[in-house]
C-alpha positions as CSV (number, residue, x, y, z in Angstrom):
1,X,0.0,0.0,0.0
2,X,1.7,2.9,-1.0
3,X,1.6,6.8,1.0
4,X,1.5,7.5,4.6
5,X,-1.2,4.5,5.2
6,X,1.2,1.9,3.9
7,X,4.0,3.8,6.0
8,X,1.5,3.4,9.1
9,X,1.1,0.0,7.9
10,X,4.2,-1.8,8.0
11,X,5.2,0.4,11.5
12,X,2.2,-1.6,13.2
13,X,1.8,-4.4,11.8
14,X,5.6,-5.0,10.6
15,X,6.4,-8.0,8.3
16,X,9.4,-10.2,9.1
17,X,11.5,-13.0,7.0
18,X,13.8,-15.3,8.2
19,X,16.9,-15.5,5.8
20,X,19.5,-18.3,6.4
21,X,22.7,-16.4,5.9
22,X,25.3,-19.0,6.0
23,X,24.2,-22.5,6.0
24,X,26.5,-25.9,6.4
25,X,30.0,-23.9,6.1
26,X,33.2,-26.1,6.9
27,X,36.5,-24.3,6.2
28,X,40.2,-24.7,7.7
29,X,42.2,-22.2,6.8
30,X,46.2,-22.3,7.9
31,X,49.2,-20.3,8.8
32,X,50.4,-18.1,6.1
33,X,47.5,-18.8,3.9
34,X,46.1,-16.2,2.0
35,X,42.4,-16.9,1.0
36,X,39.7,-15.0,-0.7
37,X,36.3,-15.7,-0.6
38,X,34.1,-14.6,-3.8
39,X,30.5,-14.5,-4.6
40,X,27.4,-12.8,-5.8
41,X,26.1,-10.0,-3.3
42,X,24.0,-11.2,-0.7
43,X,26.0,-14.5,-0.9
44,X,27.2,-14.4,3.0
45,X,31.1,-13.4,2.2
46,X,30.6,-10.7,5.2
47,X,28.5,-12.4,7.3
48,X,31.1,-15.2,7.3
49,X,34.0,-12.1,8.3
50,X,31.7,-10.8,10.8
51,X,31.6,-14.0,12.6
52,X,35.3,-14.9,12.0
53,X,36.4,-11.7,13.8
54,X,33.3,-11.9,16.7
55,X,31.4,-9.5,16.0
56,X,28.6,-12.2,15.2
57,X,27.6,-14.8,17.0
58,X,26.5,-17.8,15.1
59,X,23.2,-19.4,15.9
60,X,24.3,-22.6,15.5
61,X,27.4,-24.7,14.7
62,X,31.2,-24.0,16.2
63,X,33.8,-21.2,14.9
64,X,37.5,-21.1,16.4
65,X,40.3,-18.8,15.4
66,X,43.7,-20.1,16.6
67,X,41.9,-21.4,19.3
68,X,39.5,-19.8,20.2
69,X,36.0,-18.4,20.1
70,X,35.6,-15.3,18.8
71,X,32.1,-13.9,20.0
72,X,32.8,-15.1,23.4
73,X,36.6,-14.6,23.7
74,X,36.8,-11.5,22.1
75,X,39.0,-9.7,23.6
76,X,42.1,-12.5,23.6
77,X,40.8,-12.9,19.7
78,X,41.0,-9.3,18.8
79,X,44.9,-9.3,20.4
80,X,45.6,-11.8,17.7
81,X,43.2,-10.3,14.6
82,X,43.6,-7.7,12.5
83,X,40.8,-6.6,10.5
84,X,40.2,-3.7,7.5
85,X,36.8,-3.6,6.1
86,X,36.2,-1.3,3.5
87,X,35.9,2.8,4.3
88,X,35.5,2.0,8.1
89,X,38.2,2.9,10.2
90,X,40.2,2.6,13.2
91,X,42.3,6.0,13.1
92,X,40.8,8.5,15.6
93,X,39.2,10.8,13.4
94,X,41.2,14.3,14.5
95,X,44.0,13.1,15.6
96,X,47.2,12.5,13.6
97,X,48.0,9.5,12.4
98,X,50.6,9.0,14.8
99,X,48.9,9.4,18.1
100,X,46.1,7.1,16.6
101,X,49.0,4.2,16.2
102,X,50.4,5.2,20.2
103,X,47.0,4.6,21.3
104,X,46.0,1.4,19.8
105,X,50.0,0.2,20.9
106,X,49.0,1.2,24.0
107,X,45.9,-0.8,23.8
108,X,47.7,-3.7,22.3
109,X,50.5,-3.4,25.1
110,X,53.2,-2.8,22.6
111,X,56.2,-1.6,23.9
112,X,57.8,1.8,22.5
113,X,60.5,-0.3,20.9
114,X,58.0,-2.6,18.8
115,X,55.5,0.4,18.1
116,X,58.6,2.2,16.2
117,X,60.1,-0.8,14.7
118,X,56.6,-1.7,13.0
119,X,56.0,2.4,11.9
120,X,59.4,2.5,10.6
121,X,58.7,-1.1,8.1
122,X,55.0,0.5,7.5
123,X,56.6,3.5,6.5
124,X,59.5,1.3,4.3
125,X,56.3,-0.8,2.6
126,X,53.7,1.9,2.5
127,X,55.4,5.6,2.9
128,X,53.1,6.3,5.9
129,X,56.2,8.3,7.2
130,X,55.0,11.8,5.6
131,X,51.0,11.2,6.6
132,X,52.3,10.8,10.7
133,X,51.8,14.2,11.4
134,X,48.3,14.6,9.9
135,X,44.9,14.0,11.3
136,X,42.8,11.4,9.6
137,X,40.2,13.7,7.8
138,X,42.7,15.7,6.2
139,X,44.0,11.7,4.6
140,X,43.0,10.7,0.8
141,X,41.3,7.9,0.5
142,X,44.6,5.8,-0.7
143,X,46.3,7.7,2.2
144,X,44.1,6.7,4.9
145,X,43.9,3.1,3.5
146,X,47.7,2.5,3.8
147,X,47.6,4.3,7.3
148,X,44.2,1.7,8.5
149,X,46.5,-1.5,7.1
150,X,49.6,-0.3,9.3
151,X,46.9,0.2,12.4
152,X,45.5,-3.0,12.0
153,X,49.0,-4.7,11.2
154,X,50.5,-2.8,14.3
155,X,50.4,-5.5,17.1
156,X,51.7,-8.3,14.4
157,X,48.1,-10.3,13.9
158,X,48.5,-14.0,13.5
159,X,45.5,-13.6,10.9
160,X,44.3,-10.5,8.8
161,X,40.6,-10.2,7.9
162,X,40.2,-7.9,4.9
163,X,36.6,-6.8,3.3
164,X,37.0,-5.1,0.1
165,X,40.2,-3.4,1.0
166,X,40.9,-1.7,-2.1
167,X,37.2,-0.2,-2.8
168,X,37.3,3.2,-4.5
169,X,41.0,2.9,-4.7
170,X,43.6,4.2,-7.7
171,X,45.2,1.6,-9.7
172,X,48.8,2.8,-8.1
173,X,47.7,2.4,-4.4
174,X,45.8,-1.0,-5.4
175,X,49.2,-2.0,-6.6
176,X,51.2,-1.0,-3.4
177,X,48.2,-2.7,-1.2
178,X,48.5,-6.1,-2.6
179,X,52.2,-5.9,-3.2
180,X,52.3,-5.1,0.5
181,X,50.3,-7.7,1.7
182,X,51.5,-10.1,0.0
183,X,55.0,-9.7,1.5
184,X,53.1,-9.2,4.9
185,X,51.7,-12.6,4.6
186,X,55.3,-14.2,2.8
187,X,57.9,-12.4,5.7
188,X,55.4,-12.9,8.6
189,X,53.4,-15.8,8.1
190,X,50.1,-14.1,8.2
191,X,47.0,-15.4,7.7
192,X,44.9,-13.5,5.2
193,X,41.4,-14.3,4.7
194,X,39.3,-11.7,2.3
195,X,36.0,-10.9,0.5
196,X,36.7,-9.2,-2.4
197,X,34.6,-8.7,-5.5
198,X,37.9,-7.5,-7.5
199,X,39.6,-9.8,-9.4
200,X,42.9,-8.3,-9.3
201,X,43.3,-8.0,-5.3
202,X,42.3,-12.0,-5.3
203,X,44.9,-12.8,-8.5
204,X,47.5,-10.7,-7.0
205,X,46.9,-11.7,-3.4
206,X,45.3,-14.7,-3.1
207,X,46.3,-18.9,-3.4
208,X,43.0,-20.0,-2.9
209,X,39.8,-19.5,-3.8
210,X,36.6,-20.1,-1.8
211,X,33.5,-19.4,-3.7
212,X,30.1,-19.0,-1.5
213,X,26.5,-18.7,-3.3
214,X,23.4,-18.7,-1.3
215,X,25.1,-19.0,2.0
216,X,26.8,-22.0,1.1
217,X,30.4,-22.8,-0.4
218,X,30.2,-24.4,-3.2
219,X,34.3,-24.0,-4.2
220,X,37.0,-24.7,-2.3
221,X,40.4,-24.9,-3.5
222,X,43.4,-23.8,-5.3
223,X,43.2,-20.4,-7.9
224,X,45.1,-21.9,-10.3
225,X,42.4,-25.1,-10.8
226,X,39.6,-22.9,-11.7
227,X,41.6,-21.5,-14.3
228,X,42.4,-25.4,-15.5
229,X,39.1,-26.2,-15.1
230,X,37.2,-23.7,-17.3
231,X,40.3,-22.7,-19.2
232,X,38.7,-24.6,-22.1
233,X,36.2,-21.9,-23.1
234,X,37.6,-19.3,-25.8
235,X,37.0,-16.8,-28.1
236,X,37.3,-16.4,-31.4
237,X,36.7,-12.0,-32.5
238,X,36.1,-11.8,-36.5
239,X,36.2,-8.1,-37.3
240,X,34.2,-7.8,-41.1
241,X,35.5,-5.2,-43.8
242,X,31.5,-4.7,-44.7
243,X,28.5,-5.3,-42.9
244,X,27.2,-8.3,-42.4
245,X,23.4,-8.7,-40.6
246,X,23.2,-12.1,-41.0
247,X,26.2,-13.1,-39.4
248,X,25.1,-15.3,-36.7
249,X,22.9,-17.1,-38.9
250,X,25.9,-18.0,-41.6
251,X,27.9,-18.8,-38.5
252,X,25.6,-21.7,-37.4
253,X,25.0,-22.7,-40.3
254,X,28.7,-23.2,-41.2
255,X,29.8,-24.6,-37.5
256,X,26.1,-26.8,-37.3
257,X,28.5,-29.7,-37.2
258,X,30.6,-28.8,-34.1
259,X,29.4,-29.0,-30.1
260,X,30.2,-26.2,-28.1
261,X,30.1,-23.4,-30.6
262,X,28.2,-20.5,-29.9
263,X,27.9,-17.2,-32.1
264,X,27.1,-13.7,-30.9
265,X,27.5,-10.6,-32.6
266,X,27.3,-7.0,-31.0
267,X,27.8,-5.2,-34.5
268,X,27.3,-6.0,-38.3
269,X,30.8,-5.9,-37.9
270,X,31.8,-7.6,-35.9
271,X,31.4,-11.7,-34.8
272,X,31.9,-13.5,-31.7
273,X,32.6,-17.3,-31.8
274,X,32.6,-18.9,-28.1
275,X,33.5,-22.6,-28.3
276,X,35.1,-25.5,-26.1
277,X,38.2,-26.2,-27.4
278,X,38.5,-30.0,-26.2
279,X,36.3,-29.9,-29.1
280,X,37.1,-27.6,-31.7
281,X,40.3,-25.9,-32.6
282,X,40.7,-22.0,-33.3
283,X,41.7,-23.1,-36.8
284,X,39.0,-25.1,-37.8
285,X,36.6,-22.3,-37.0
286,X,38.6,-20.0,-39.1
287,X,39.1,-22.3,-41.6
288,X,35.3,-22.7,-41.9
289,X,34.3,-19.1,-42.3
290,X,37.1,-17.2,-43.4
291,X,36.1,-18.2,-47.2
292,X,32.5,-17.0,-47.0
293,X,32.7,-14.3,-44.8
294,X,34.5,-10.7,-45.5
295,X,37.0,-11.1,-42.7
296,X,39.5,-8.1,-42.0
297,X,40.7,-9.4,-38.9
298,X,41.1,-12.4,-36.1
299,X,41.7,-12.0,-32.4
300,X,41.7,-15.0,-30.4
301,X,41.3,-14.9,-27.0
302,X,41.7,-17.5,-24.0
303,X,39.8,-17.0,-20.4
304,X,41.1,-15.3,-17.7
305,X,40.5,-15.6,-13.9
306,X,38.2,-12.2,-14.4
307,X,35.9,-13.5,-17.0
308,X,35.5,-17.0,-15.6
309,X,34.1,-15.7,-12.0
310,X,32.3,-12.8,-14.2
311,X,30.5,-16.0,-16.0
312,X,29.8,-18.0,-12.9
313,X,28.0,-14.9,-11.2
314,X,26.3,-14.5,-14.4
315,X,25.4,-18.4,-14.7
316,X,26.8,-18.6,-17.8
317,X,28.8,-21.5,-16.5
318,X,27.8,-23.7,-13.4
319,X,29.1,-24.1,-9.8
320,X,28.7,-27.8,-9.7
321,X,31.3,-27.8,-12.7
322,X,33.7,-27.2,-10.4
């Protein structure tokens, strides 16, 4: 009912659904390992984080992070966590940078030996050393990013939790933020575990892939084997020197003899040729249209890690697959 009676409506007599956020997860994740955990929105990638780091409490089922609990040991758990989720952060809003780091040292019980040993490798990795003196609102996005990673990295975490830590960034800092926790993870042994939905920080970061749809993981395993598994699926780009309409139609007709051929075309110009190539080679396709078709050019094209998880949100291919 829409207006001010359906307003009215739903404040007295509210309706409520019960959604199953994460249901029959099982994960071990170990020292050093640097995991990222992809899906569609609304798939239970930060539900999962929220419960990881405490700040959920699961209704049912057990969750233990180096040994413990962490909605009901939270404060021994958050002395061995580190956590960066998106634009939230831990820097004291008006203060400069530095006195945000002395406090949560303080907090941490660092000593004033370790606190300027860790600012002076933040500063080596990440060039905090400029942005000390400076309050946080007065930080850049990339700036206060690289300053929240050296807060949450300050007491040495055994494991990092990361939710979309490179969101809004430039493609420079992106770069420095994964090259830098990368080497975080390789010269300290820390655990990372992140939700990302961009490709490059999980390629340039990650090992391992978990994938999660409908509050359930339906992947778990190495990067590299998703790659093997759908790298079969490629791409053939005809570019025509004069417009052809009918295209797709000649396409089919010509390739009517081969499985796992599909044609698309986006201009009269232009022809798409998507086939499995356990199947069908690149040059039998070419060979089977070049002569009746006005081809100027050929670009072949072989899947990356981008377009595969692009096609299993899209359901172009299928989780069970896997």
């Amino acid at each position: 009912m829409p207006g001010i009676a359906g307003a009215l409506k739903h404040v007295v007599r509210p309706l409520y659904r019960e959604i199953t956020a994460l249901s029959g997860i099982s994960m071990q994740v170990g020292p050093g390992a640097r995991v990222a955990c992809v899906g569609p929105n609304g798939a239970g990638k930060s539900t999962l984080l929220k419960i990881l780091t405490g700040v959920l409490v699961p209704s049912s089922g057990s969750v233990k992070v180096n040994g413990l609990v962490p909605s009901s040991d939270r404060v021994r758990n958050n002395r061995q966590i580190g956590a960066v989720f998106g634009h939230r952060t831990q820097l004291w809003w008006d203060l400069p940078v530095a006195e945000s780091l002395s406090i949560l040292a303080q907090m941490y019980g660092l000593s004033r030996a370790a606190l300027e040993r860790n600012v002076a490798w933040f500063d080596d990795m990440l060039g905090i050393g400029p942005l000390l003196a400076r309050p946080a609102r007065q930080l850049s996005l990339g700036e206060r990013m690289r300053c929240d990673l050296a807060a949450a990295l300050l007491h040495e975490p055994r494991v990092l939790f990361l939710d979309e830590p490179t969101i809004g960034l430039d493609v420079a800092v992106k770069n420095e933020v994964r090259e830098f926790l990368k080497v975080t993870s390789l010269e300290r042994n820390t655990t990372l575990v992140m939700a990302s939905h961009d490709l490059g920080d999980i390629e340039g970061i990650c090992e391992r892939l978990i994938m999660i749809e409908k509050g359930g993981i339906v992947y778990d395993g190495p990067l590299a084997a998703v790659r093997e598994r759908f790298g079969y699926e490629h791409m053939i780009e005809f570019q025509f020197s004069a417009a052809v309409p009918d295209a797709v139609k000649v396409a089919e007709t010509l390739l009517g003899s081969y499985q796992g051929v599909f044609a698309e075309a986006s201009t009269v110009h232009q022809l798409r040729i998507r086939f499995d190539n356990r199947i069908v080679s690149a040059g039998m396709i070419i060979h089977a249209l070049a002569p009746s078709l006005p081809v100027r050019d050929v670009h072949i094209g072989t899947p990356d890690t981008e377009s595969i998880i692009r096609s299993l949100y899209k359901r172009e291919l299928r989780y069970e697959d896997l």
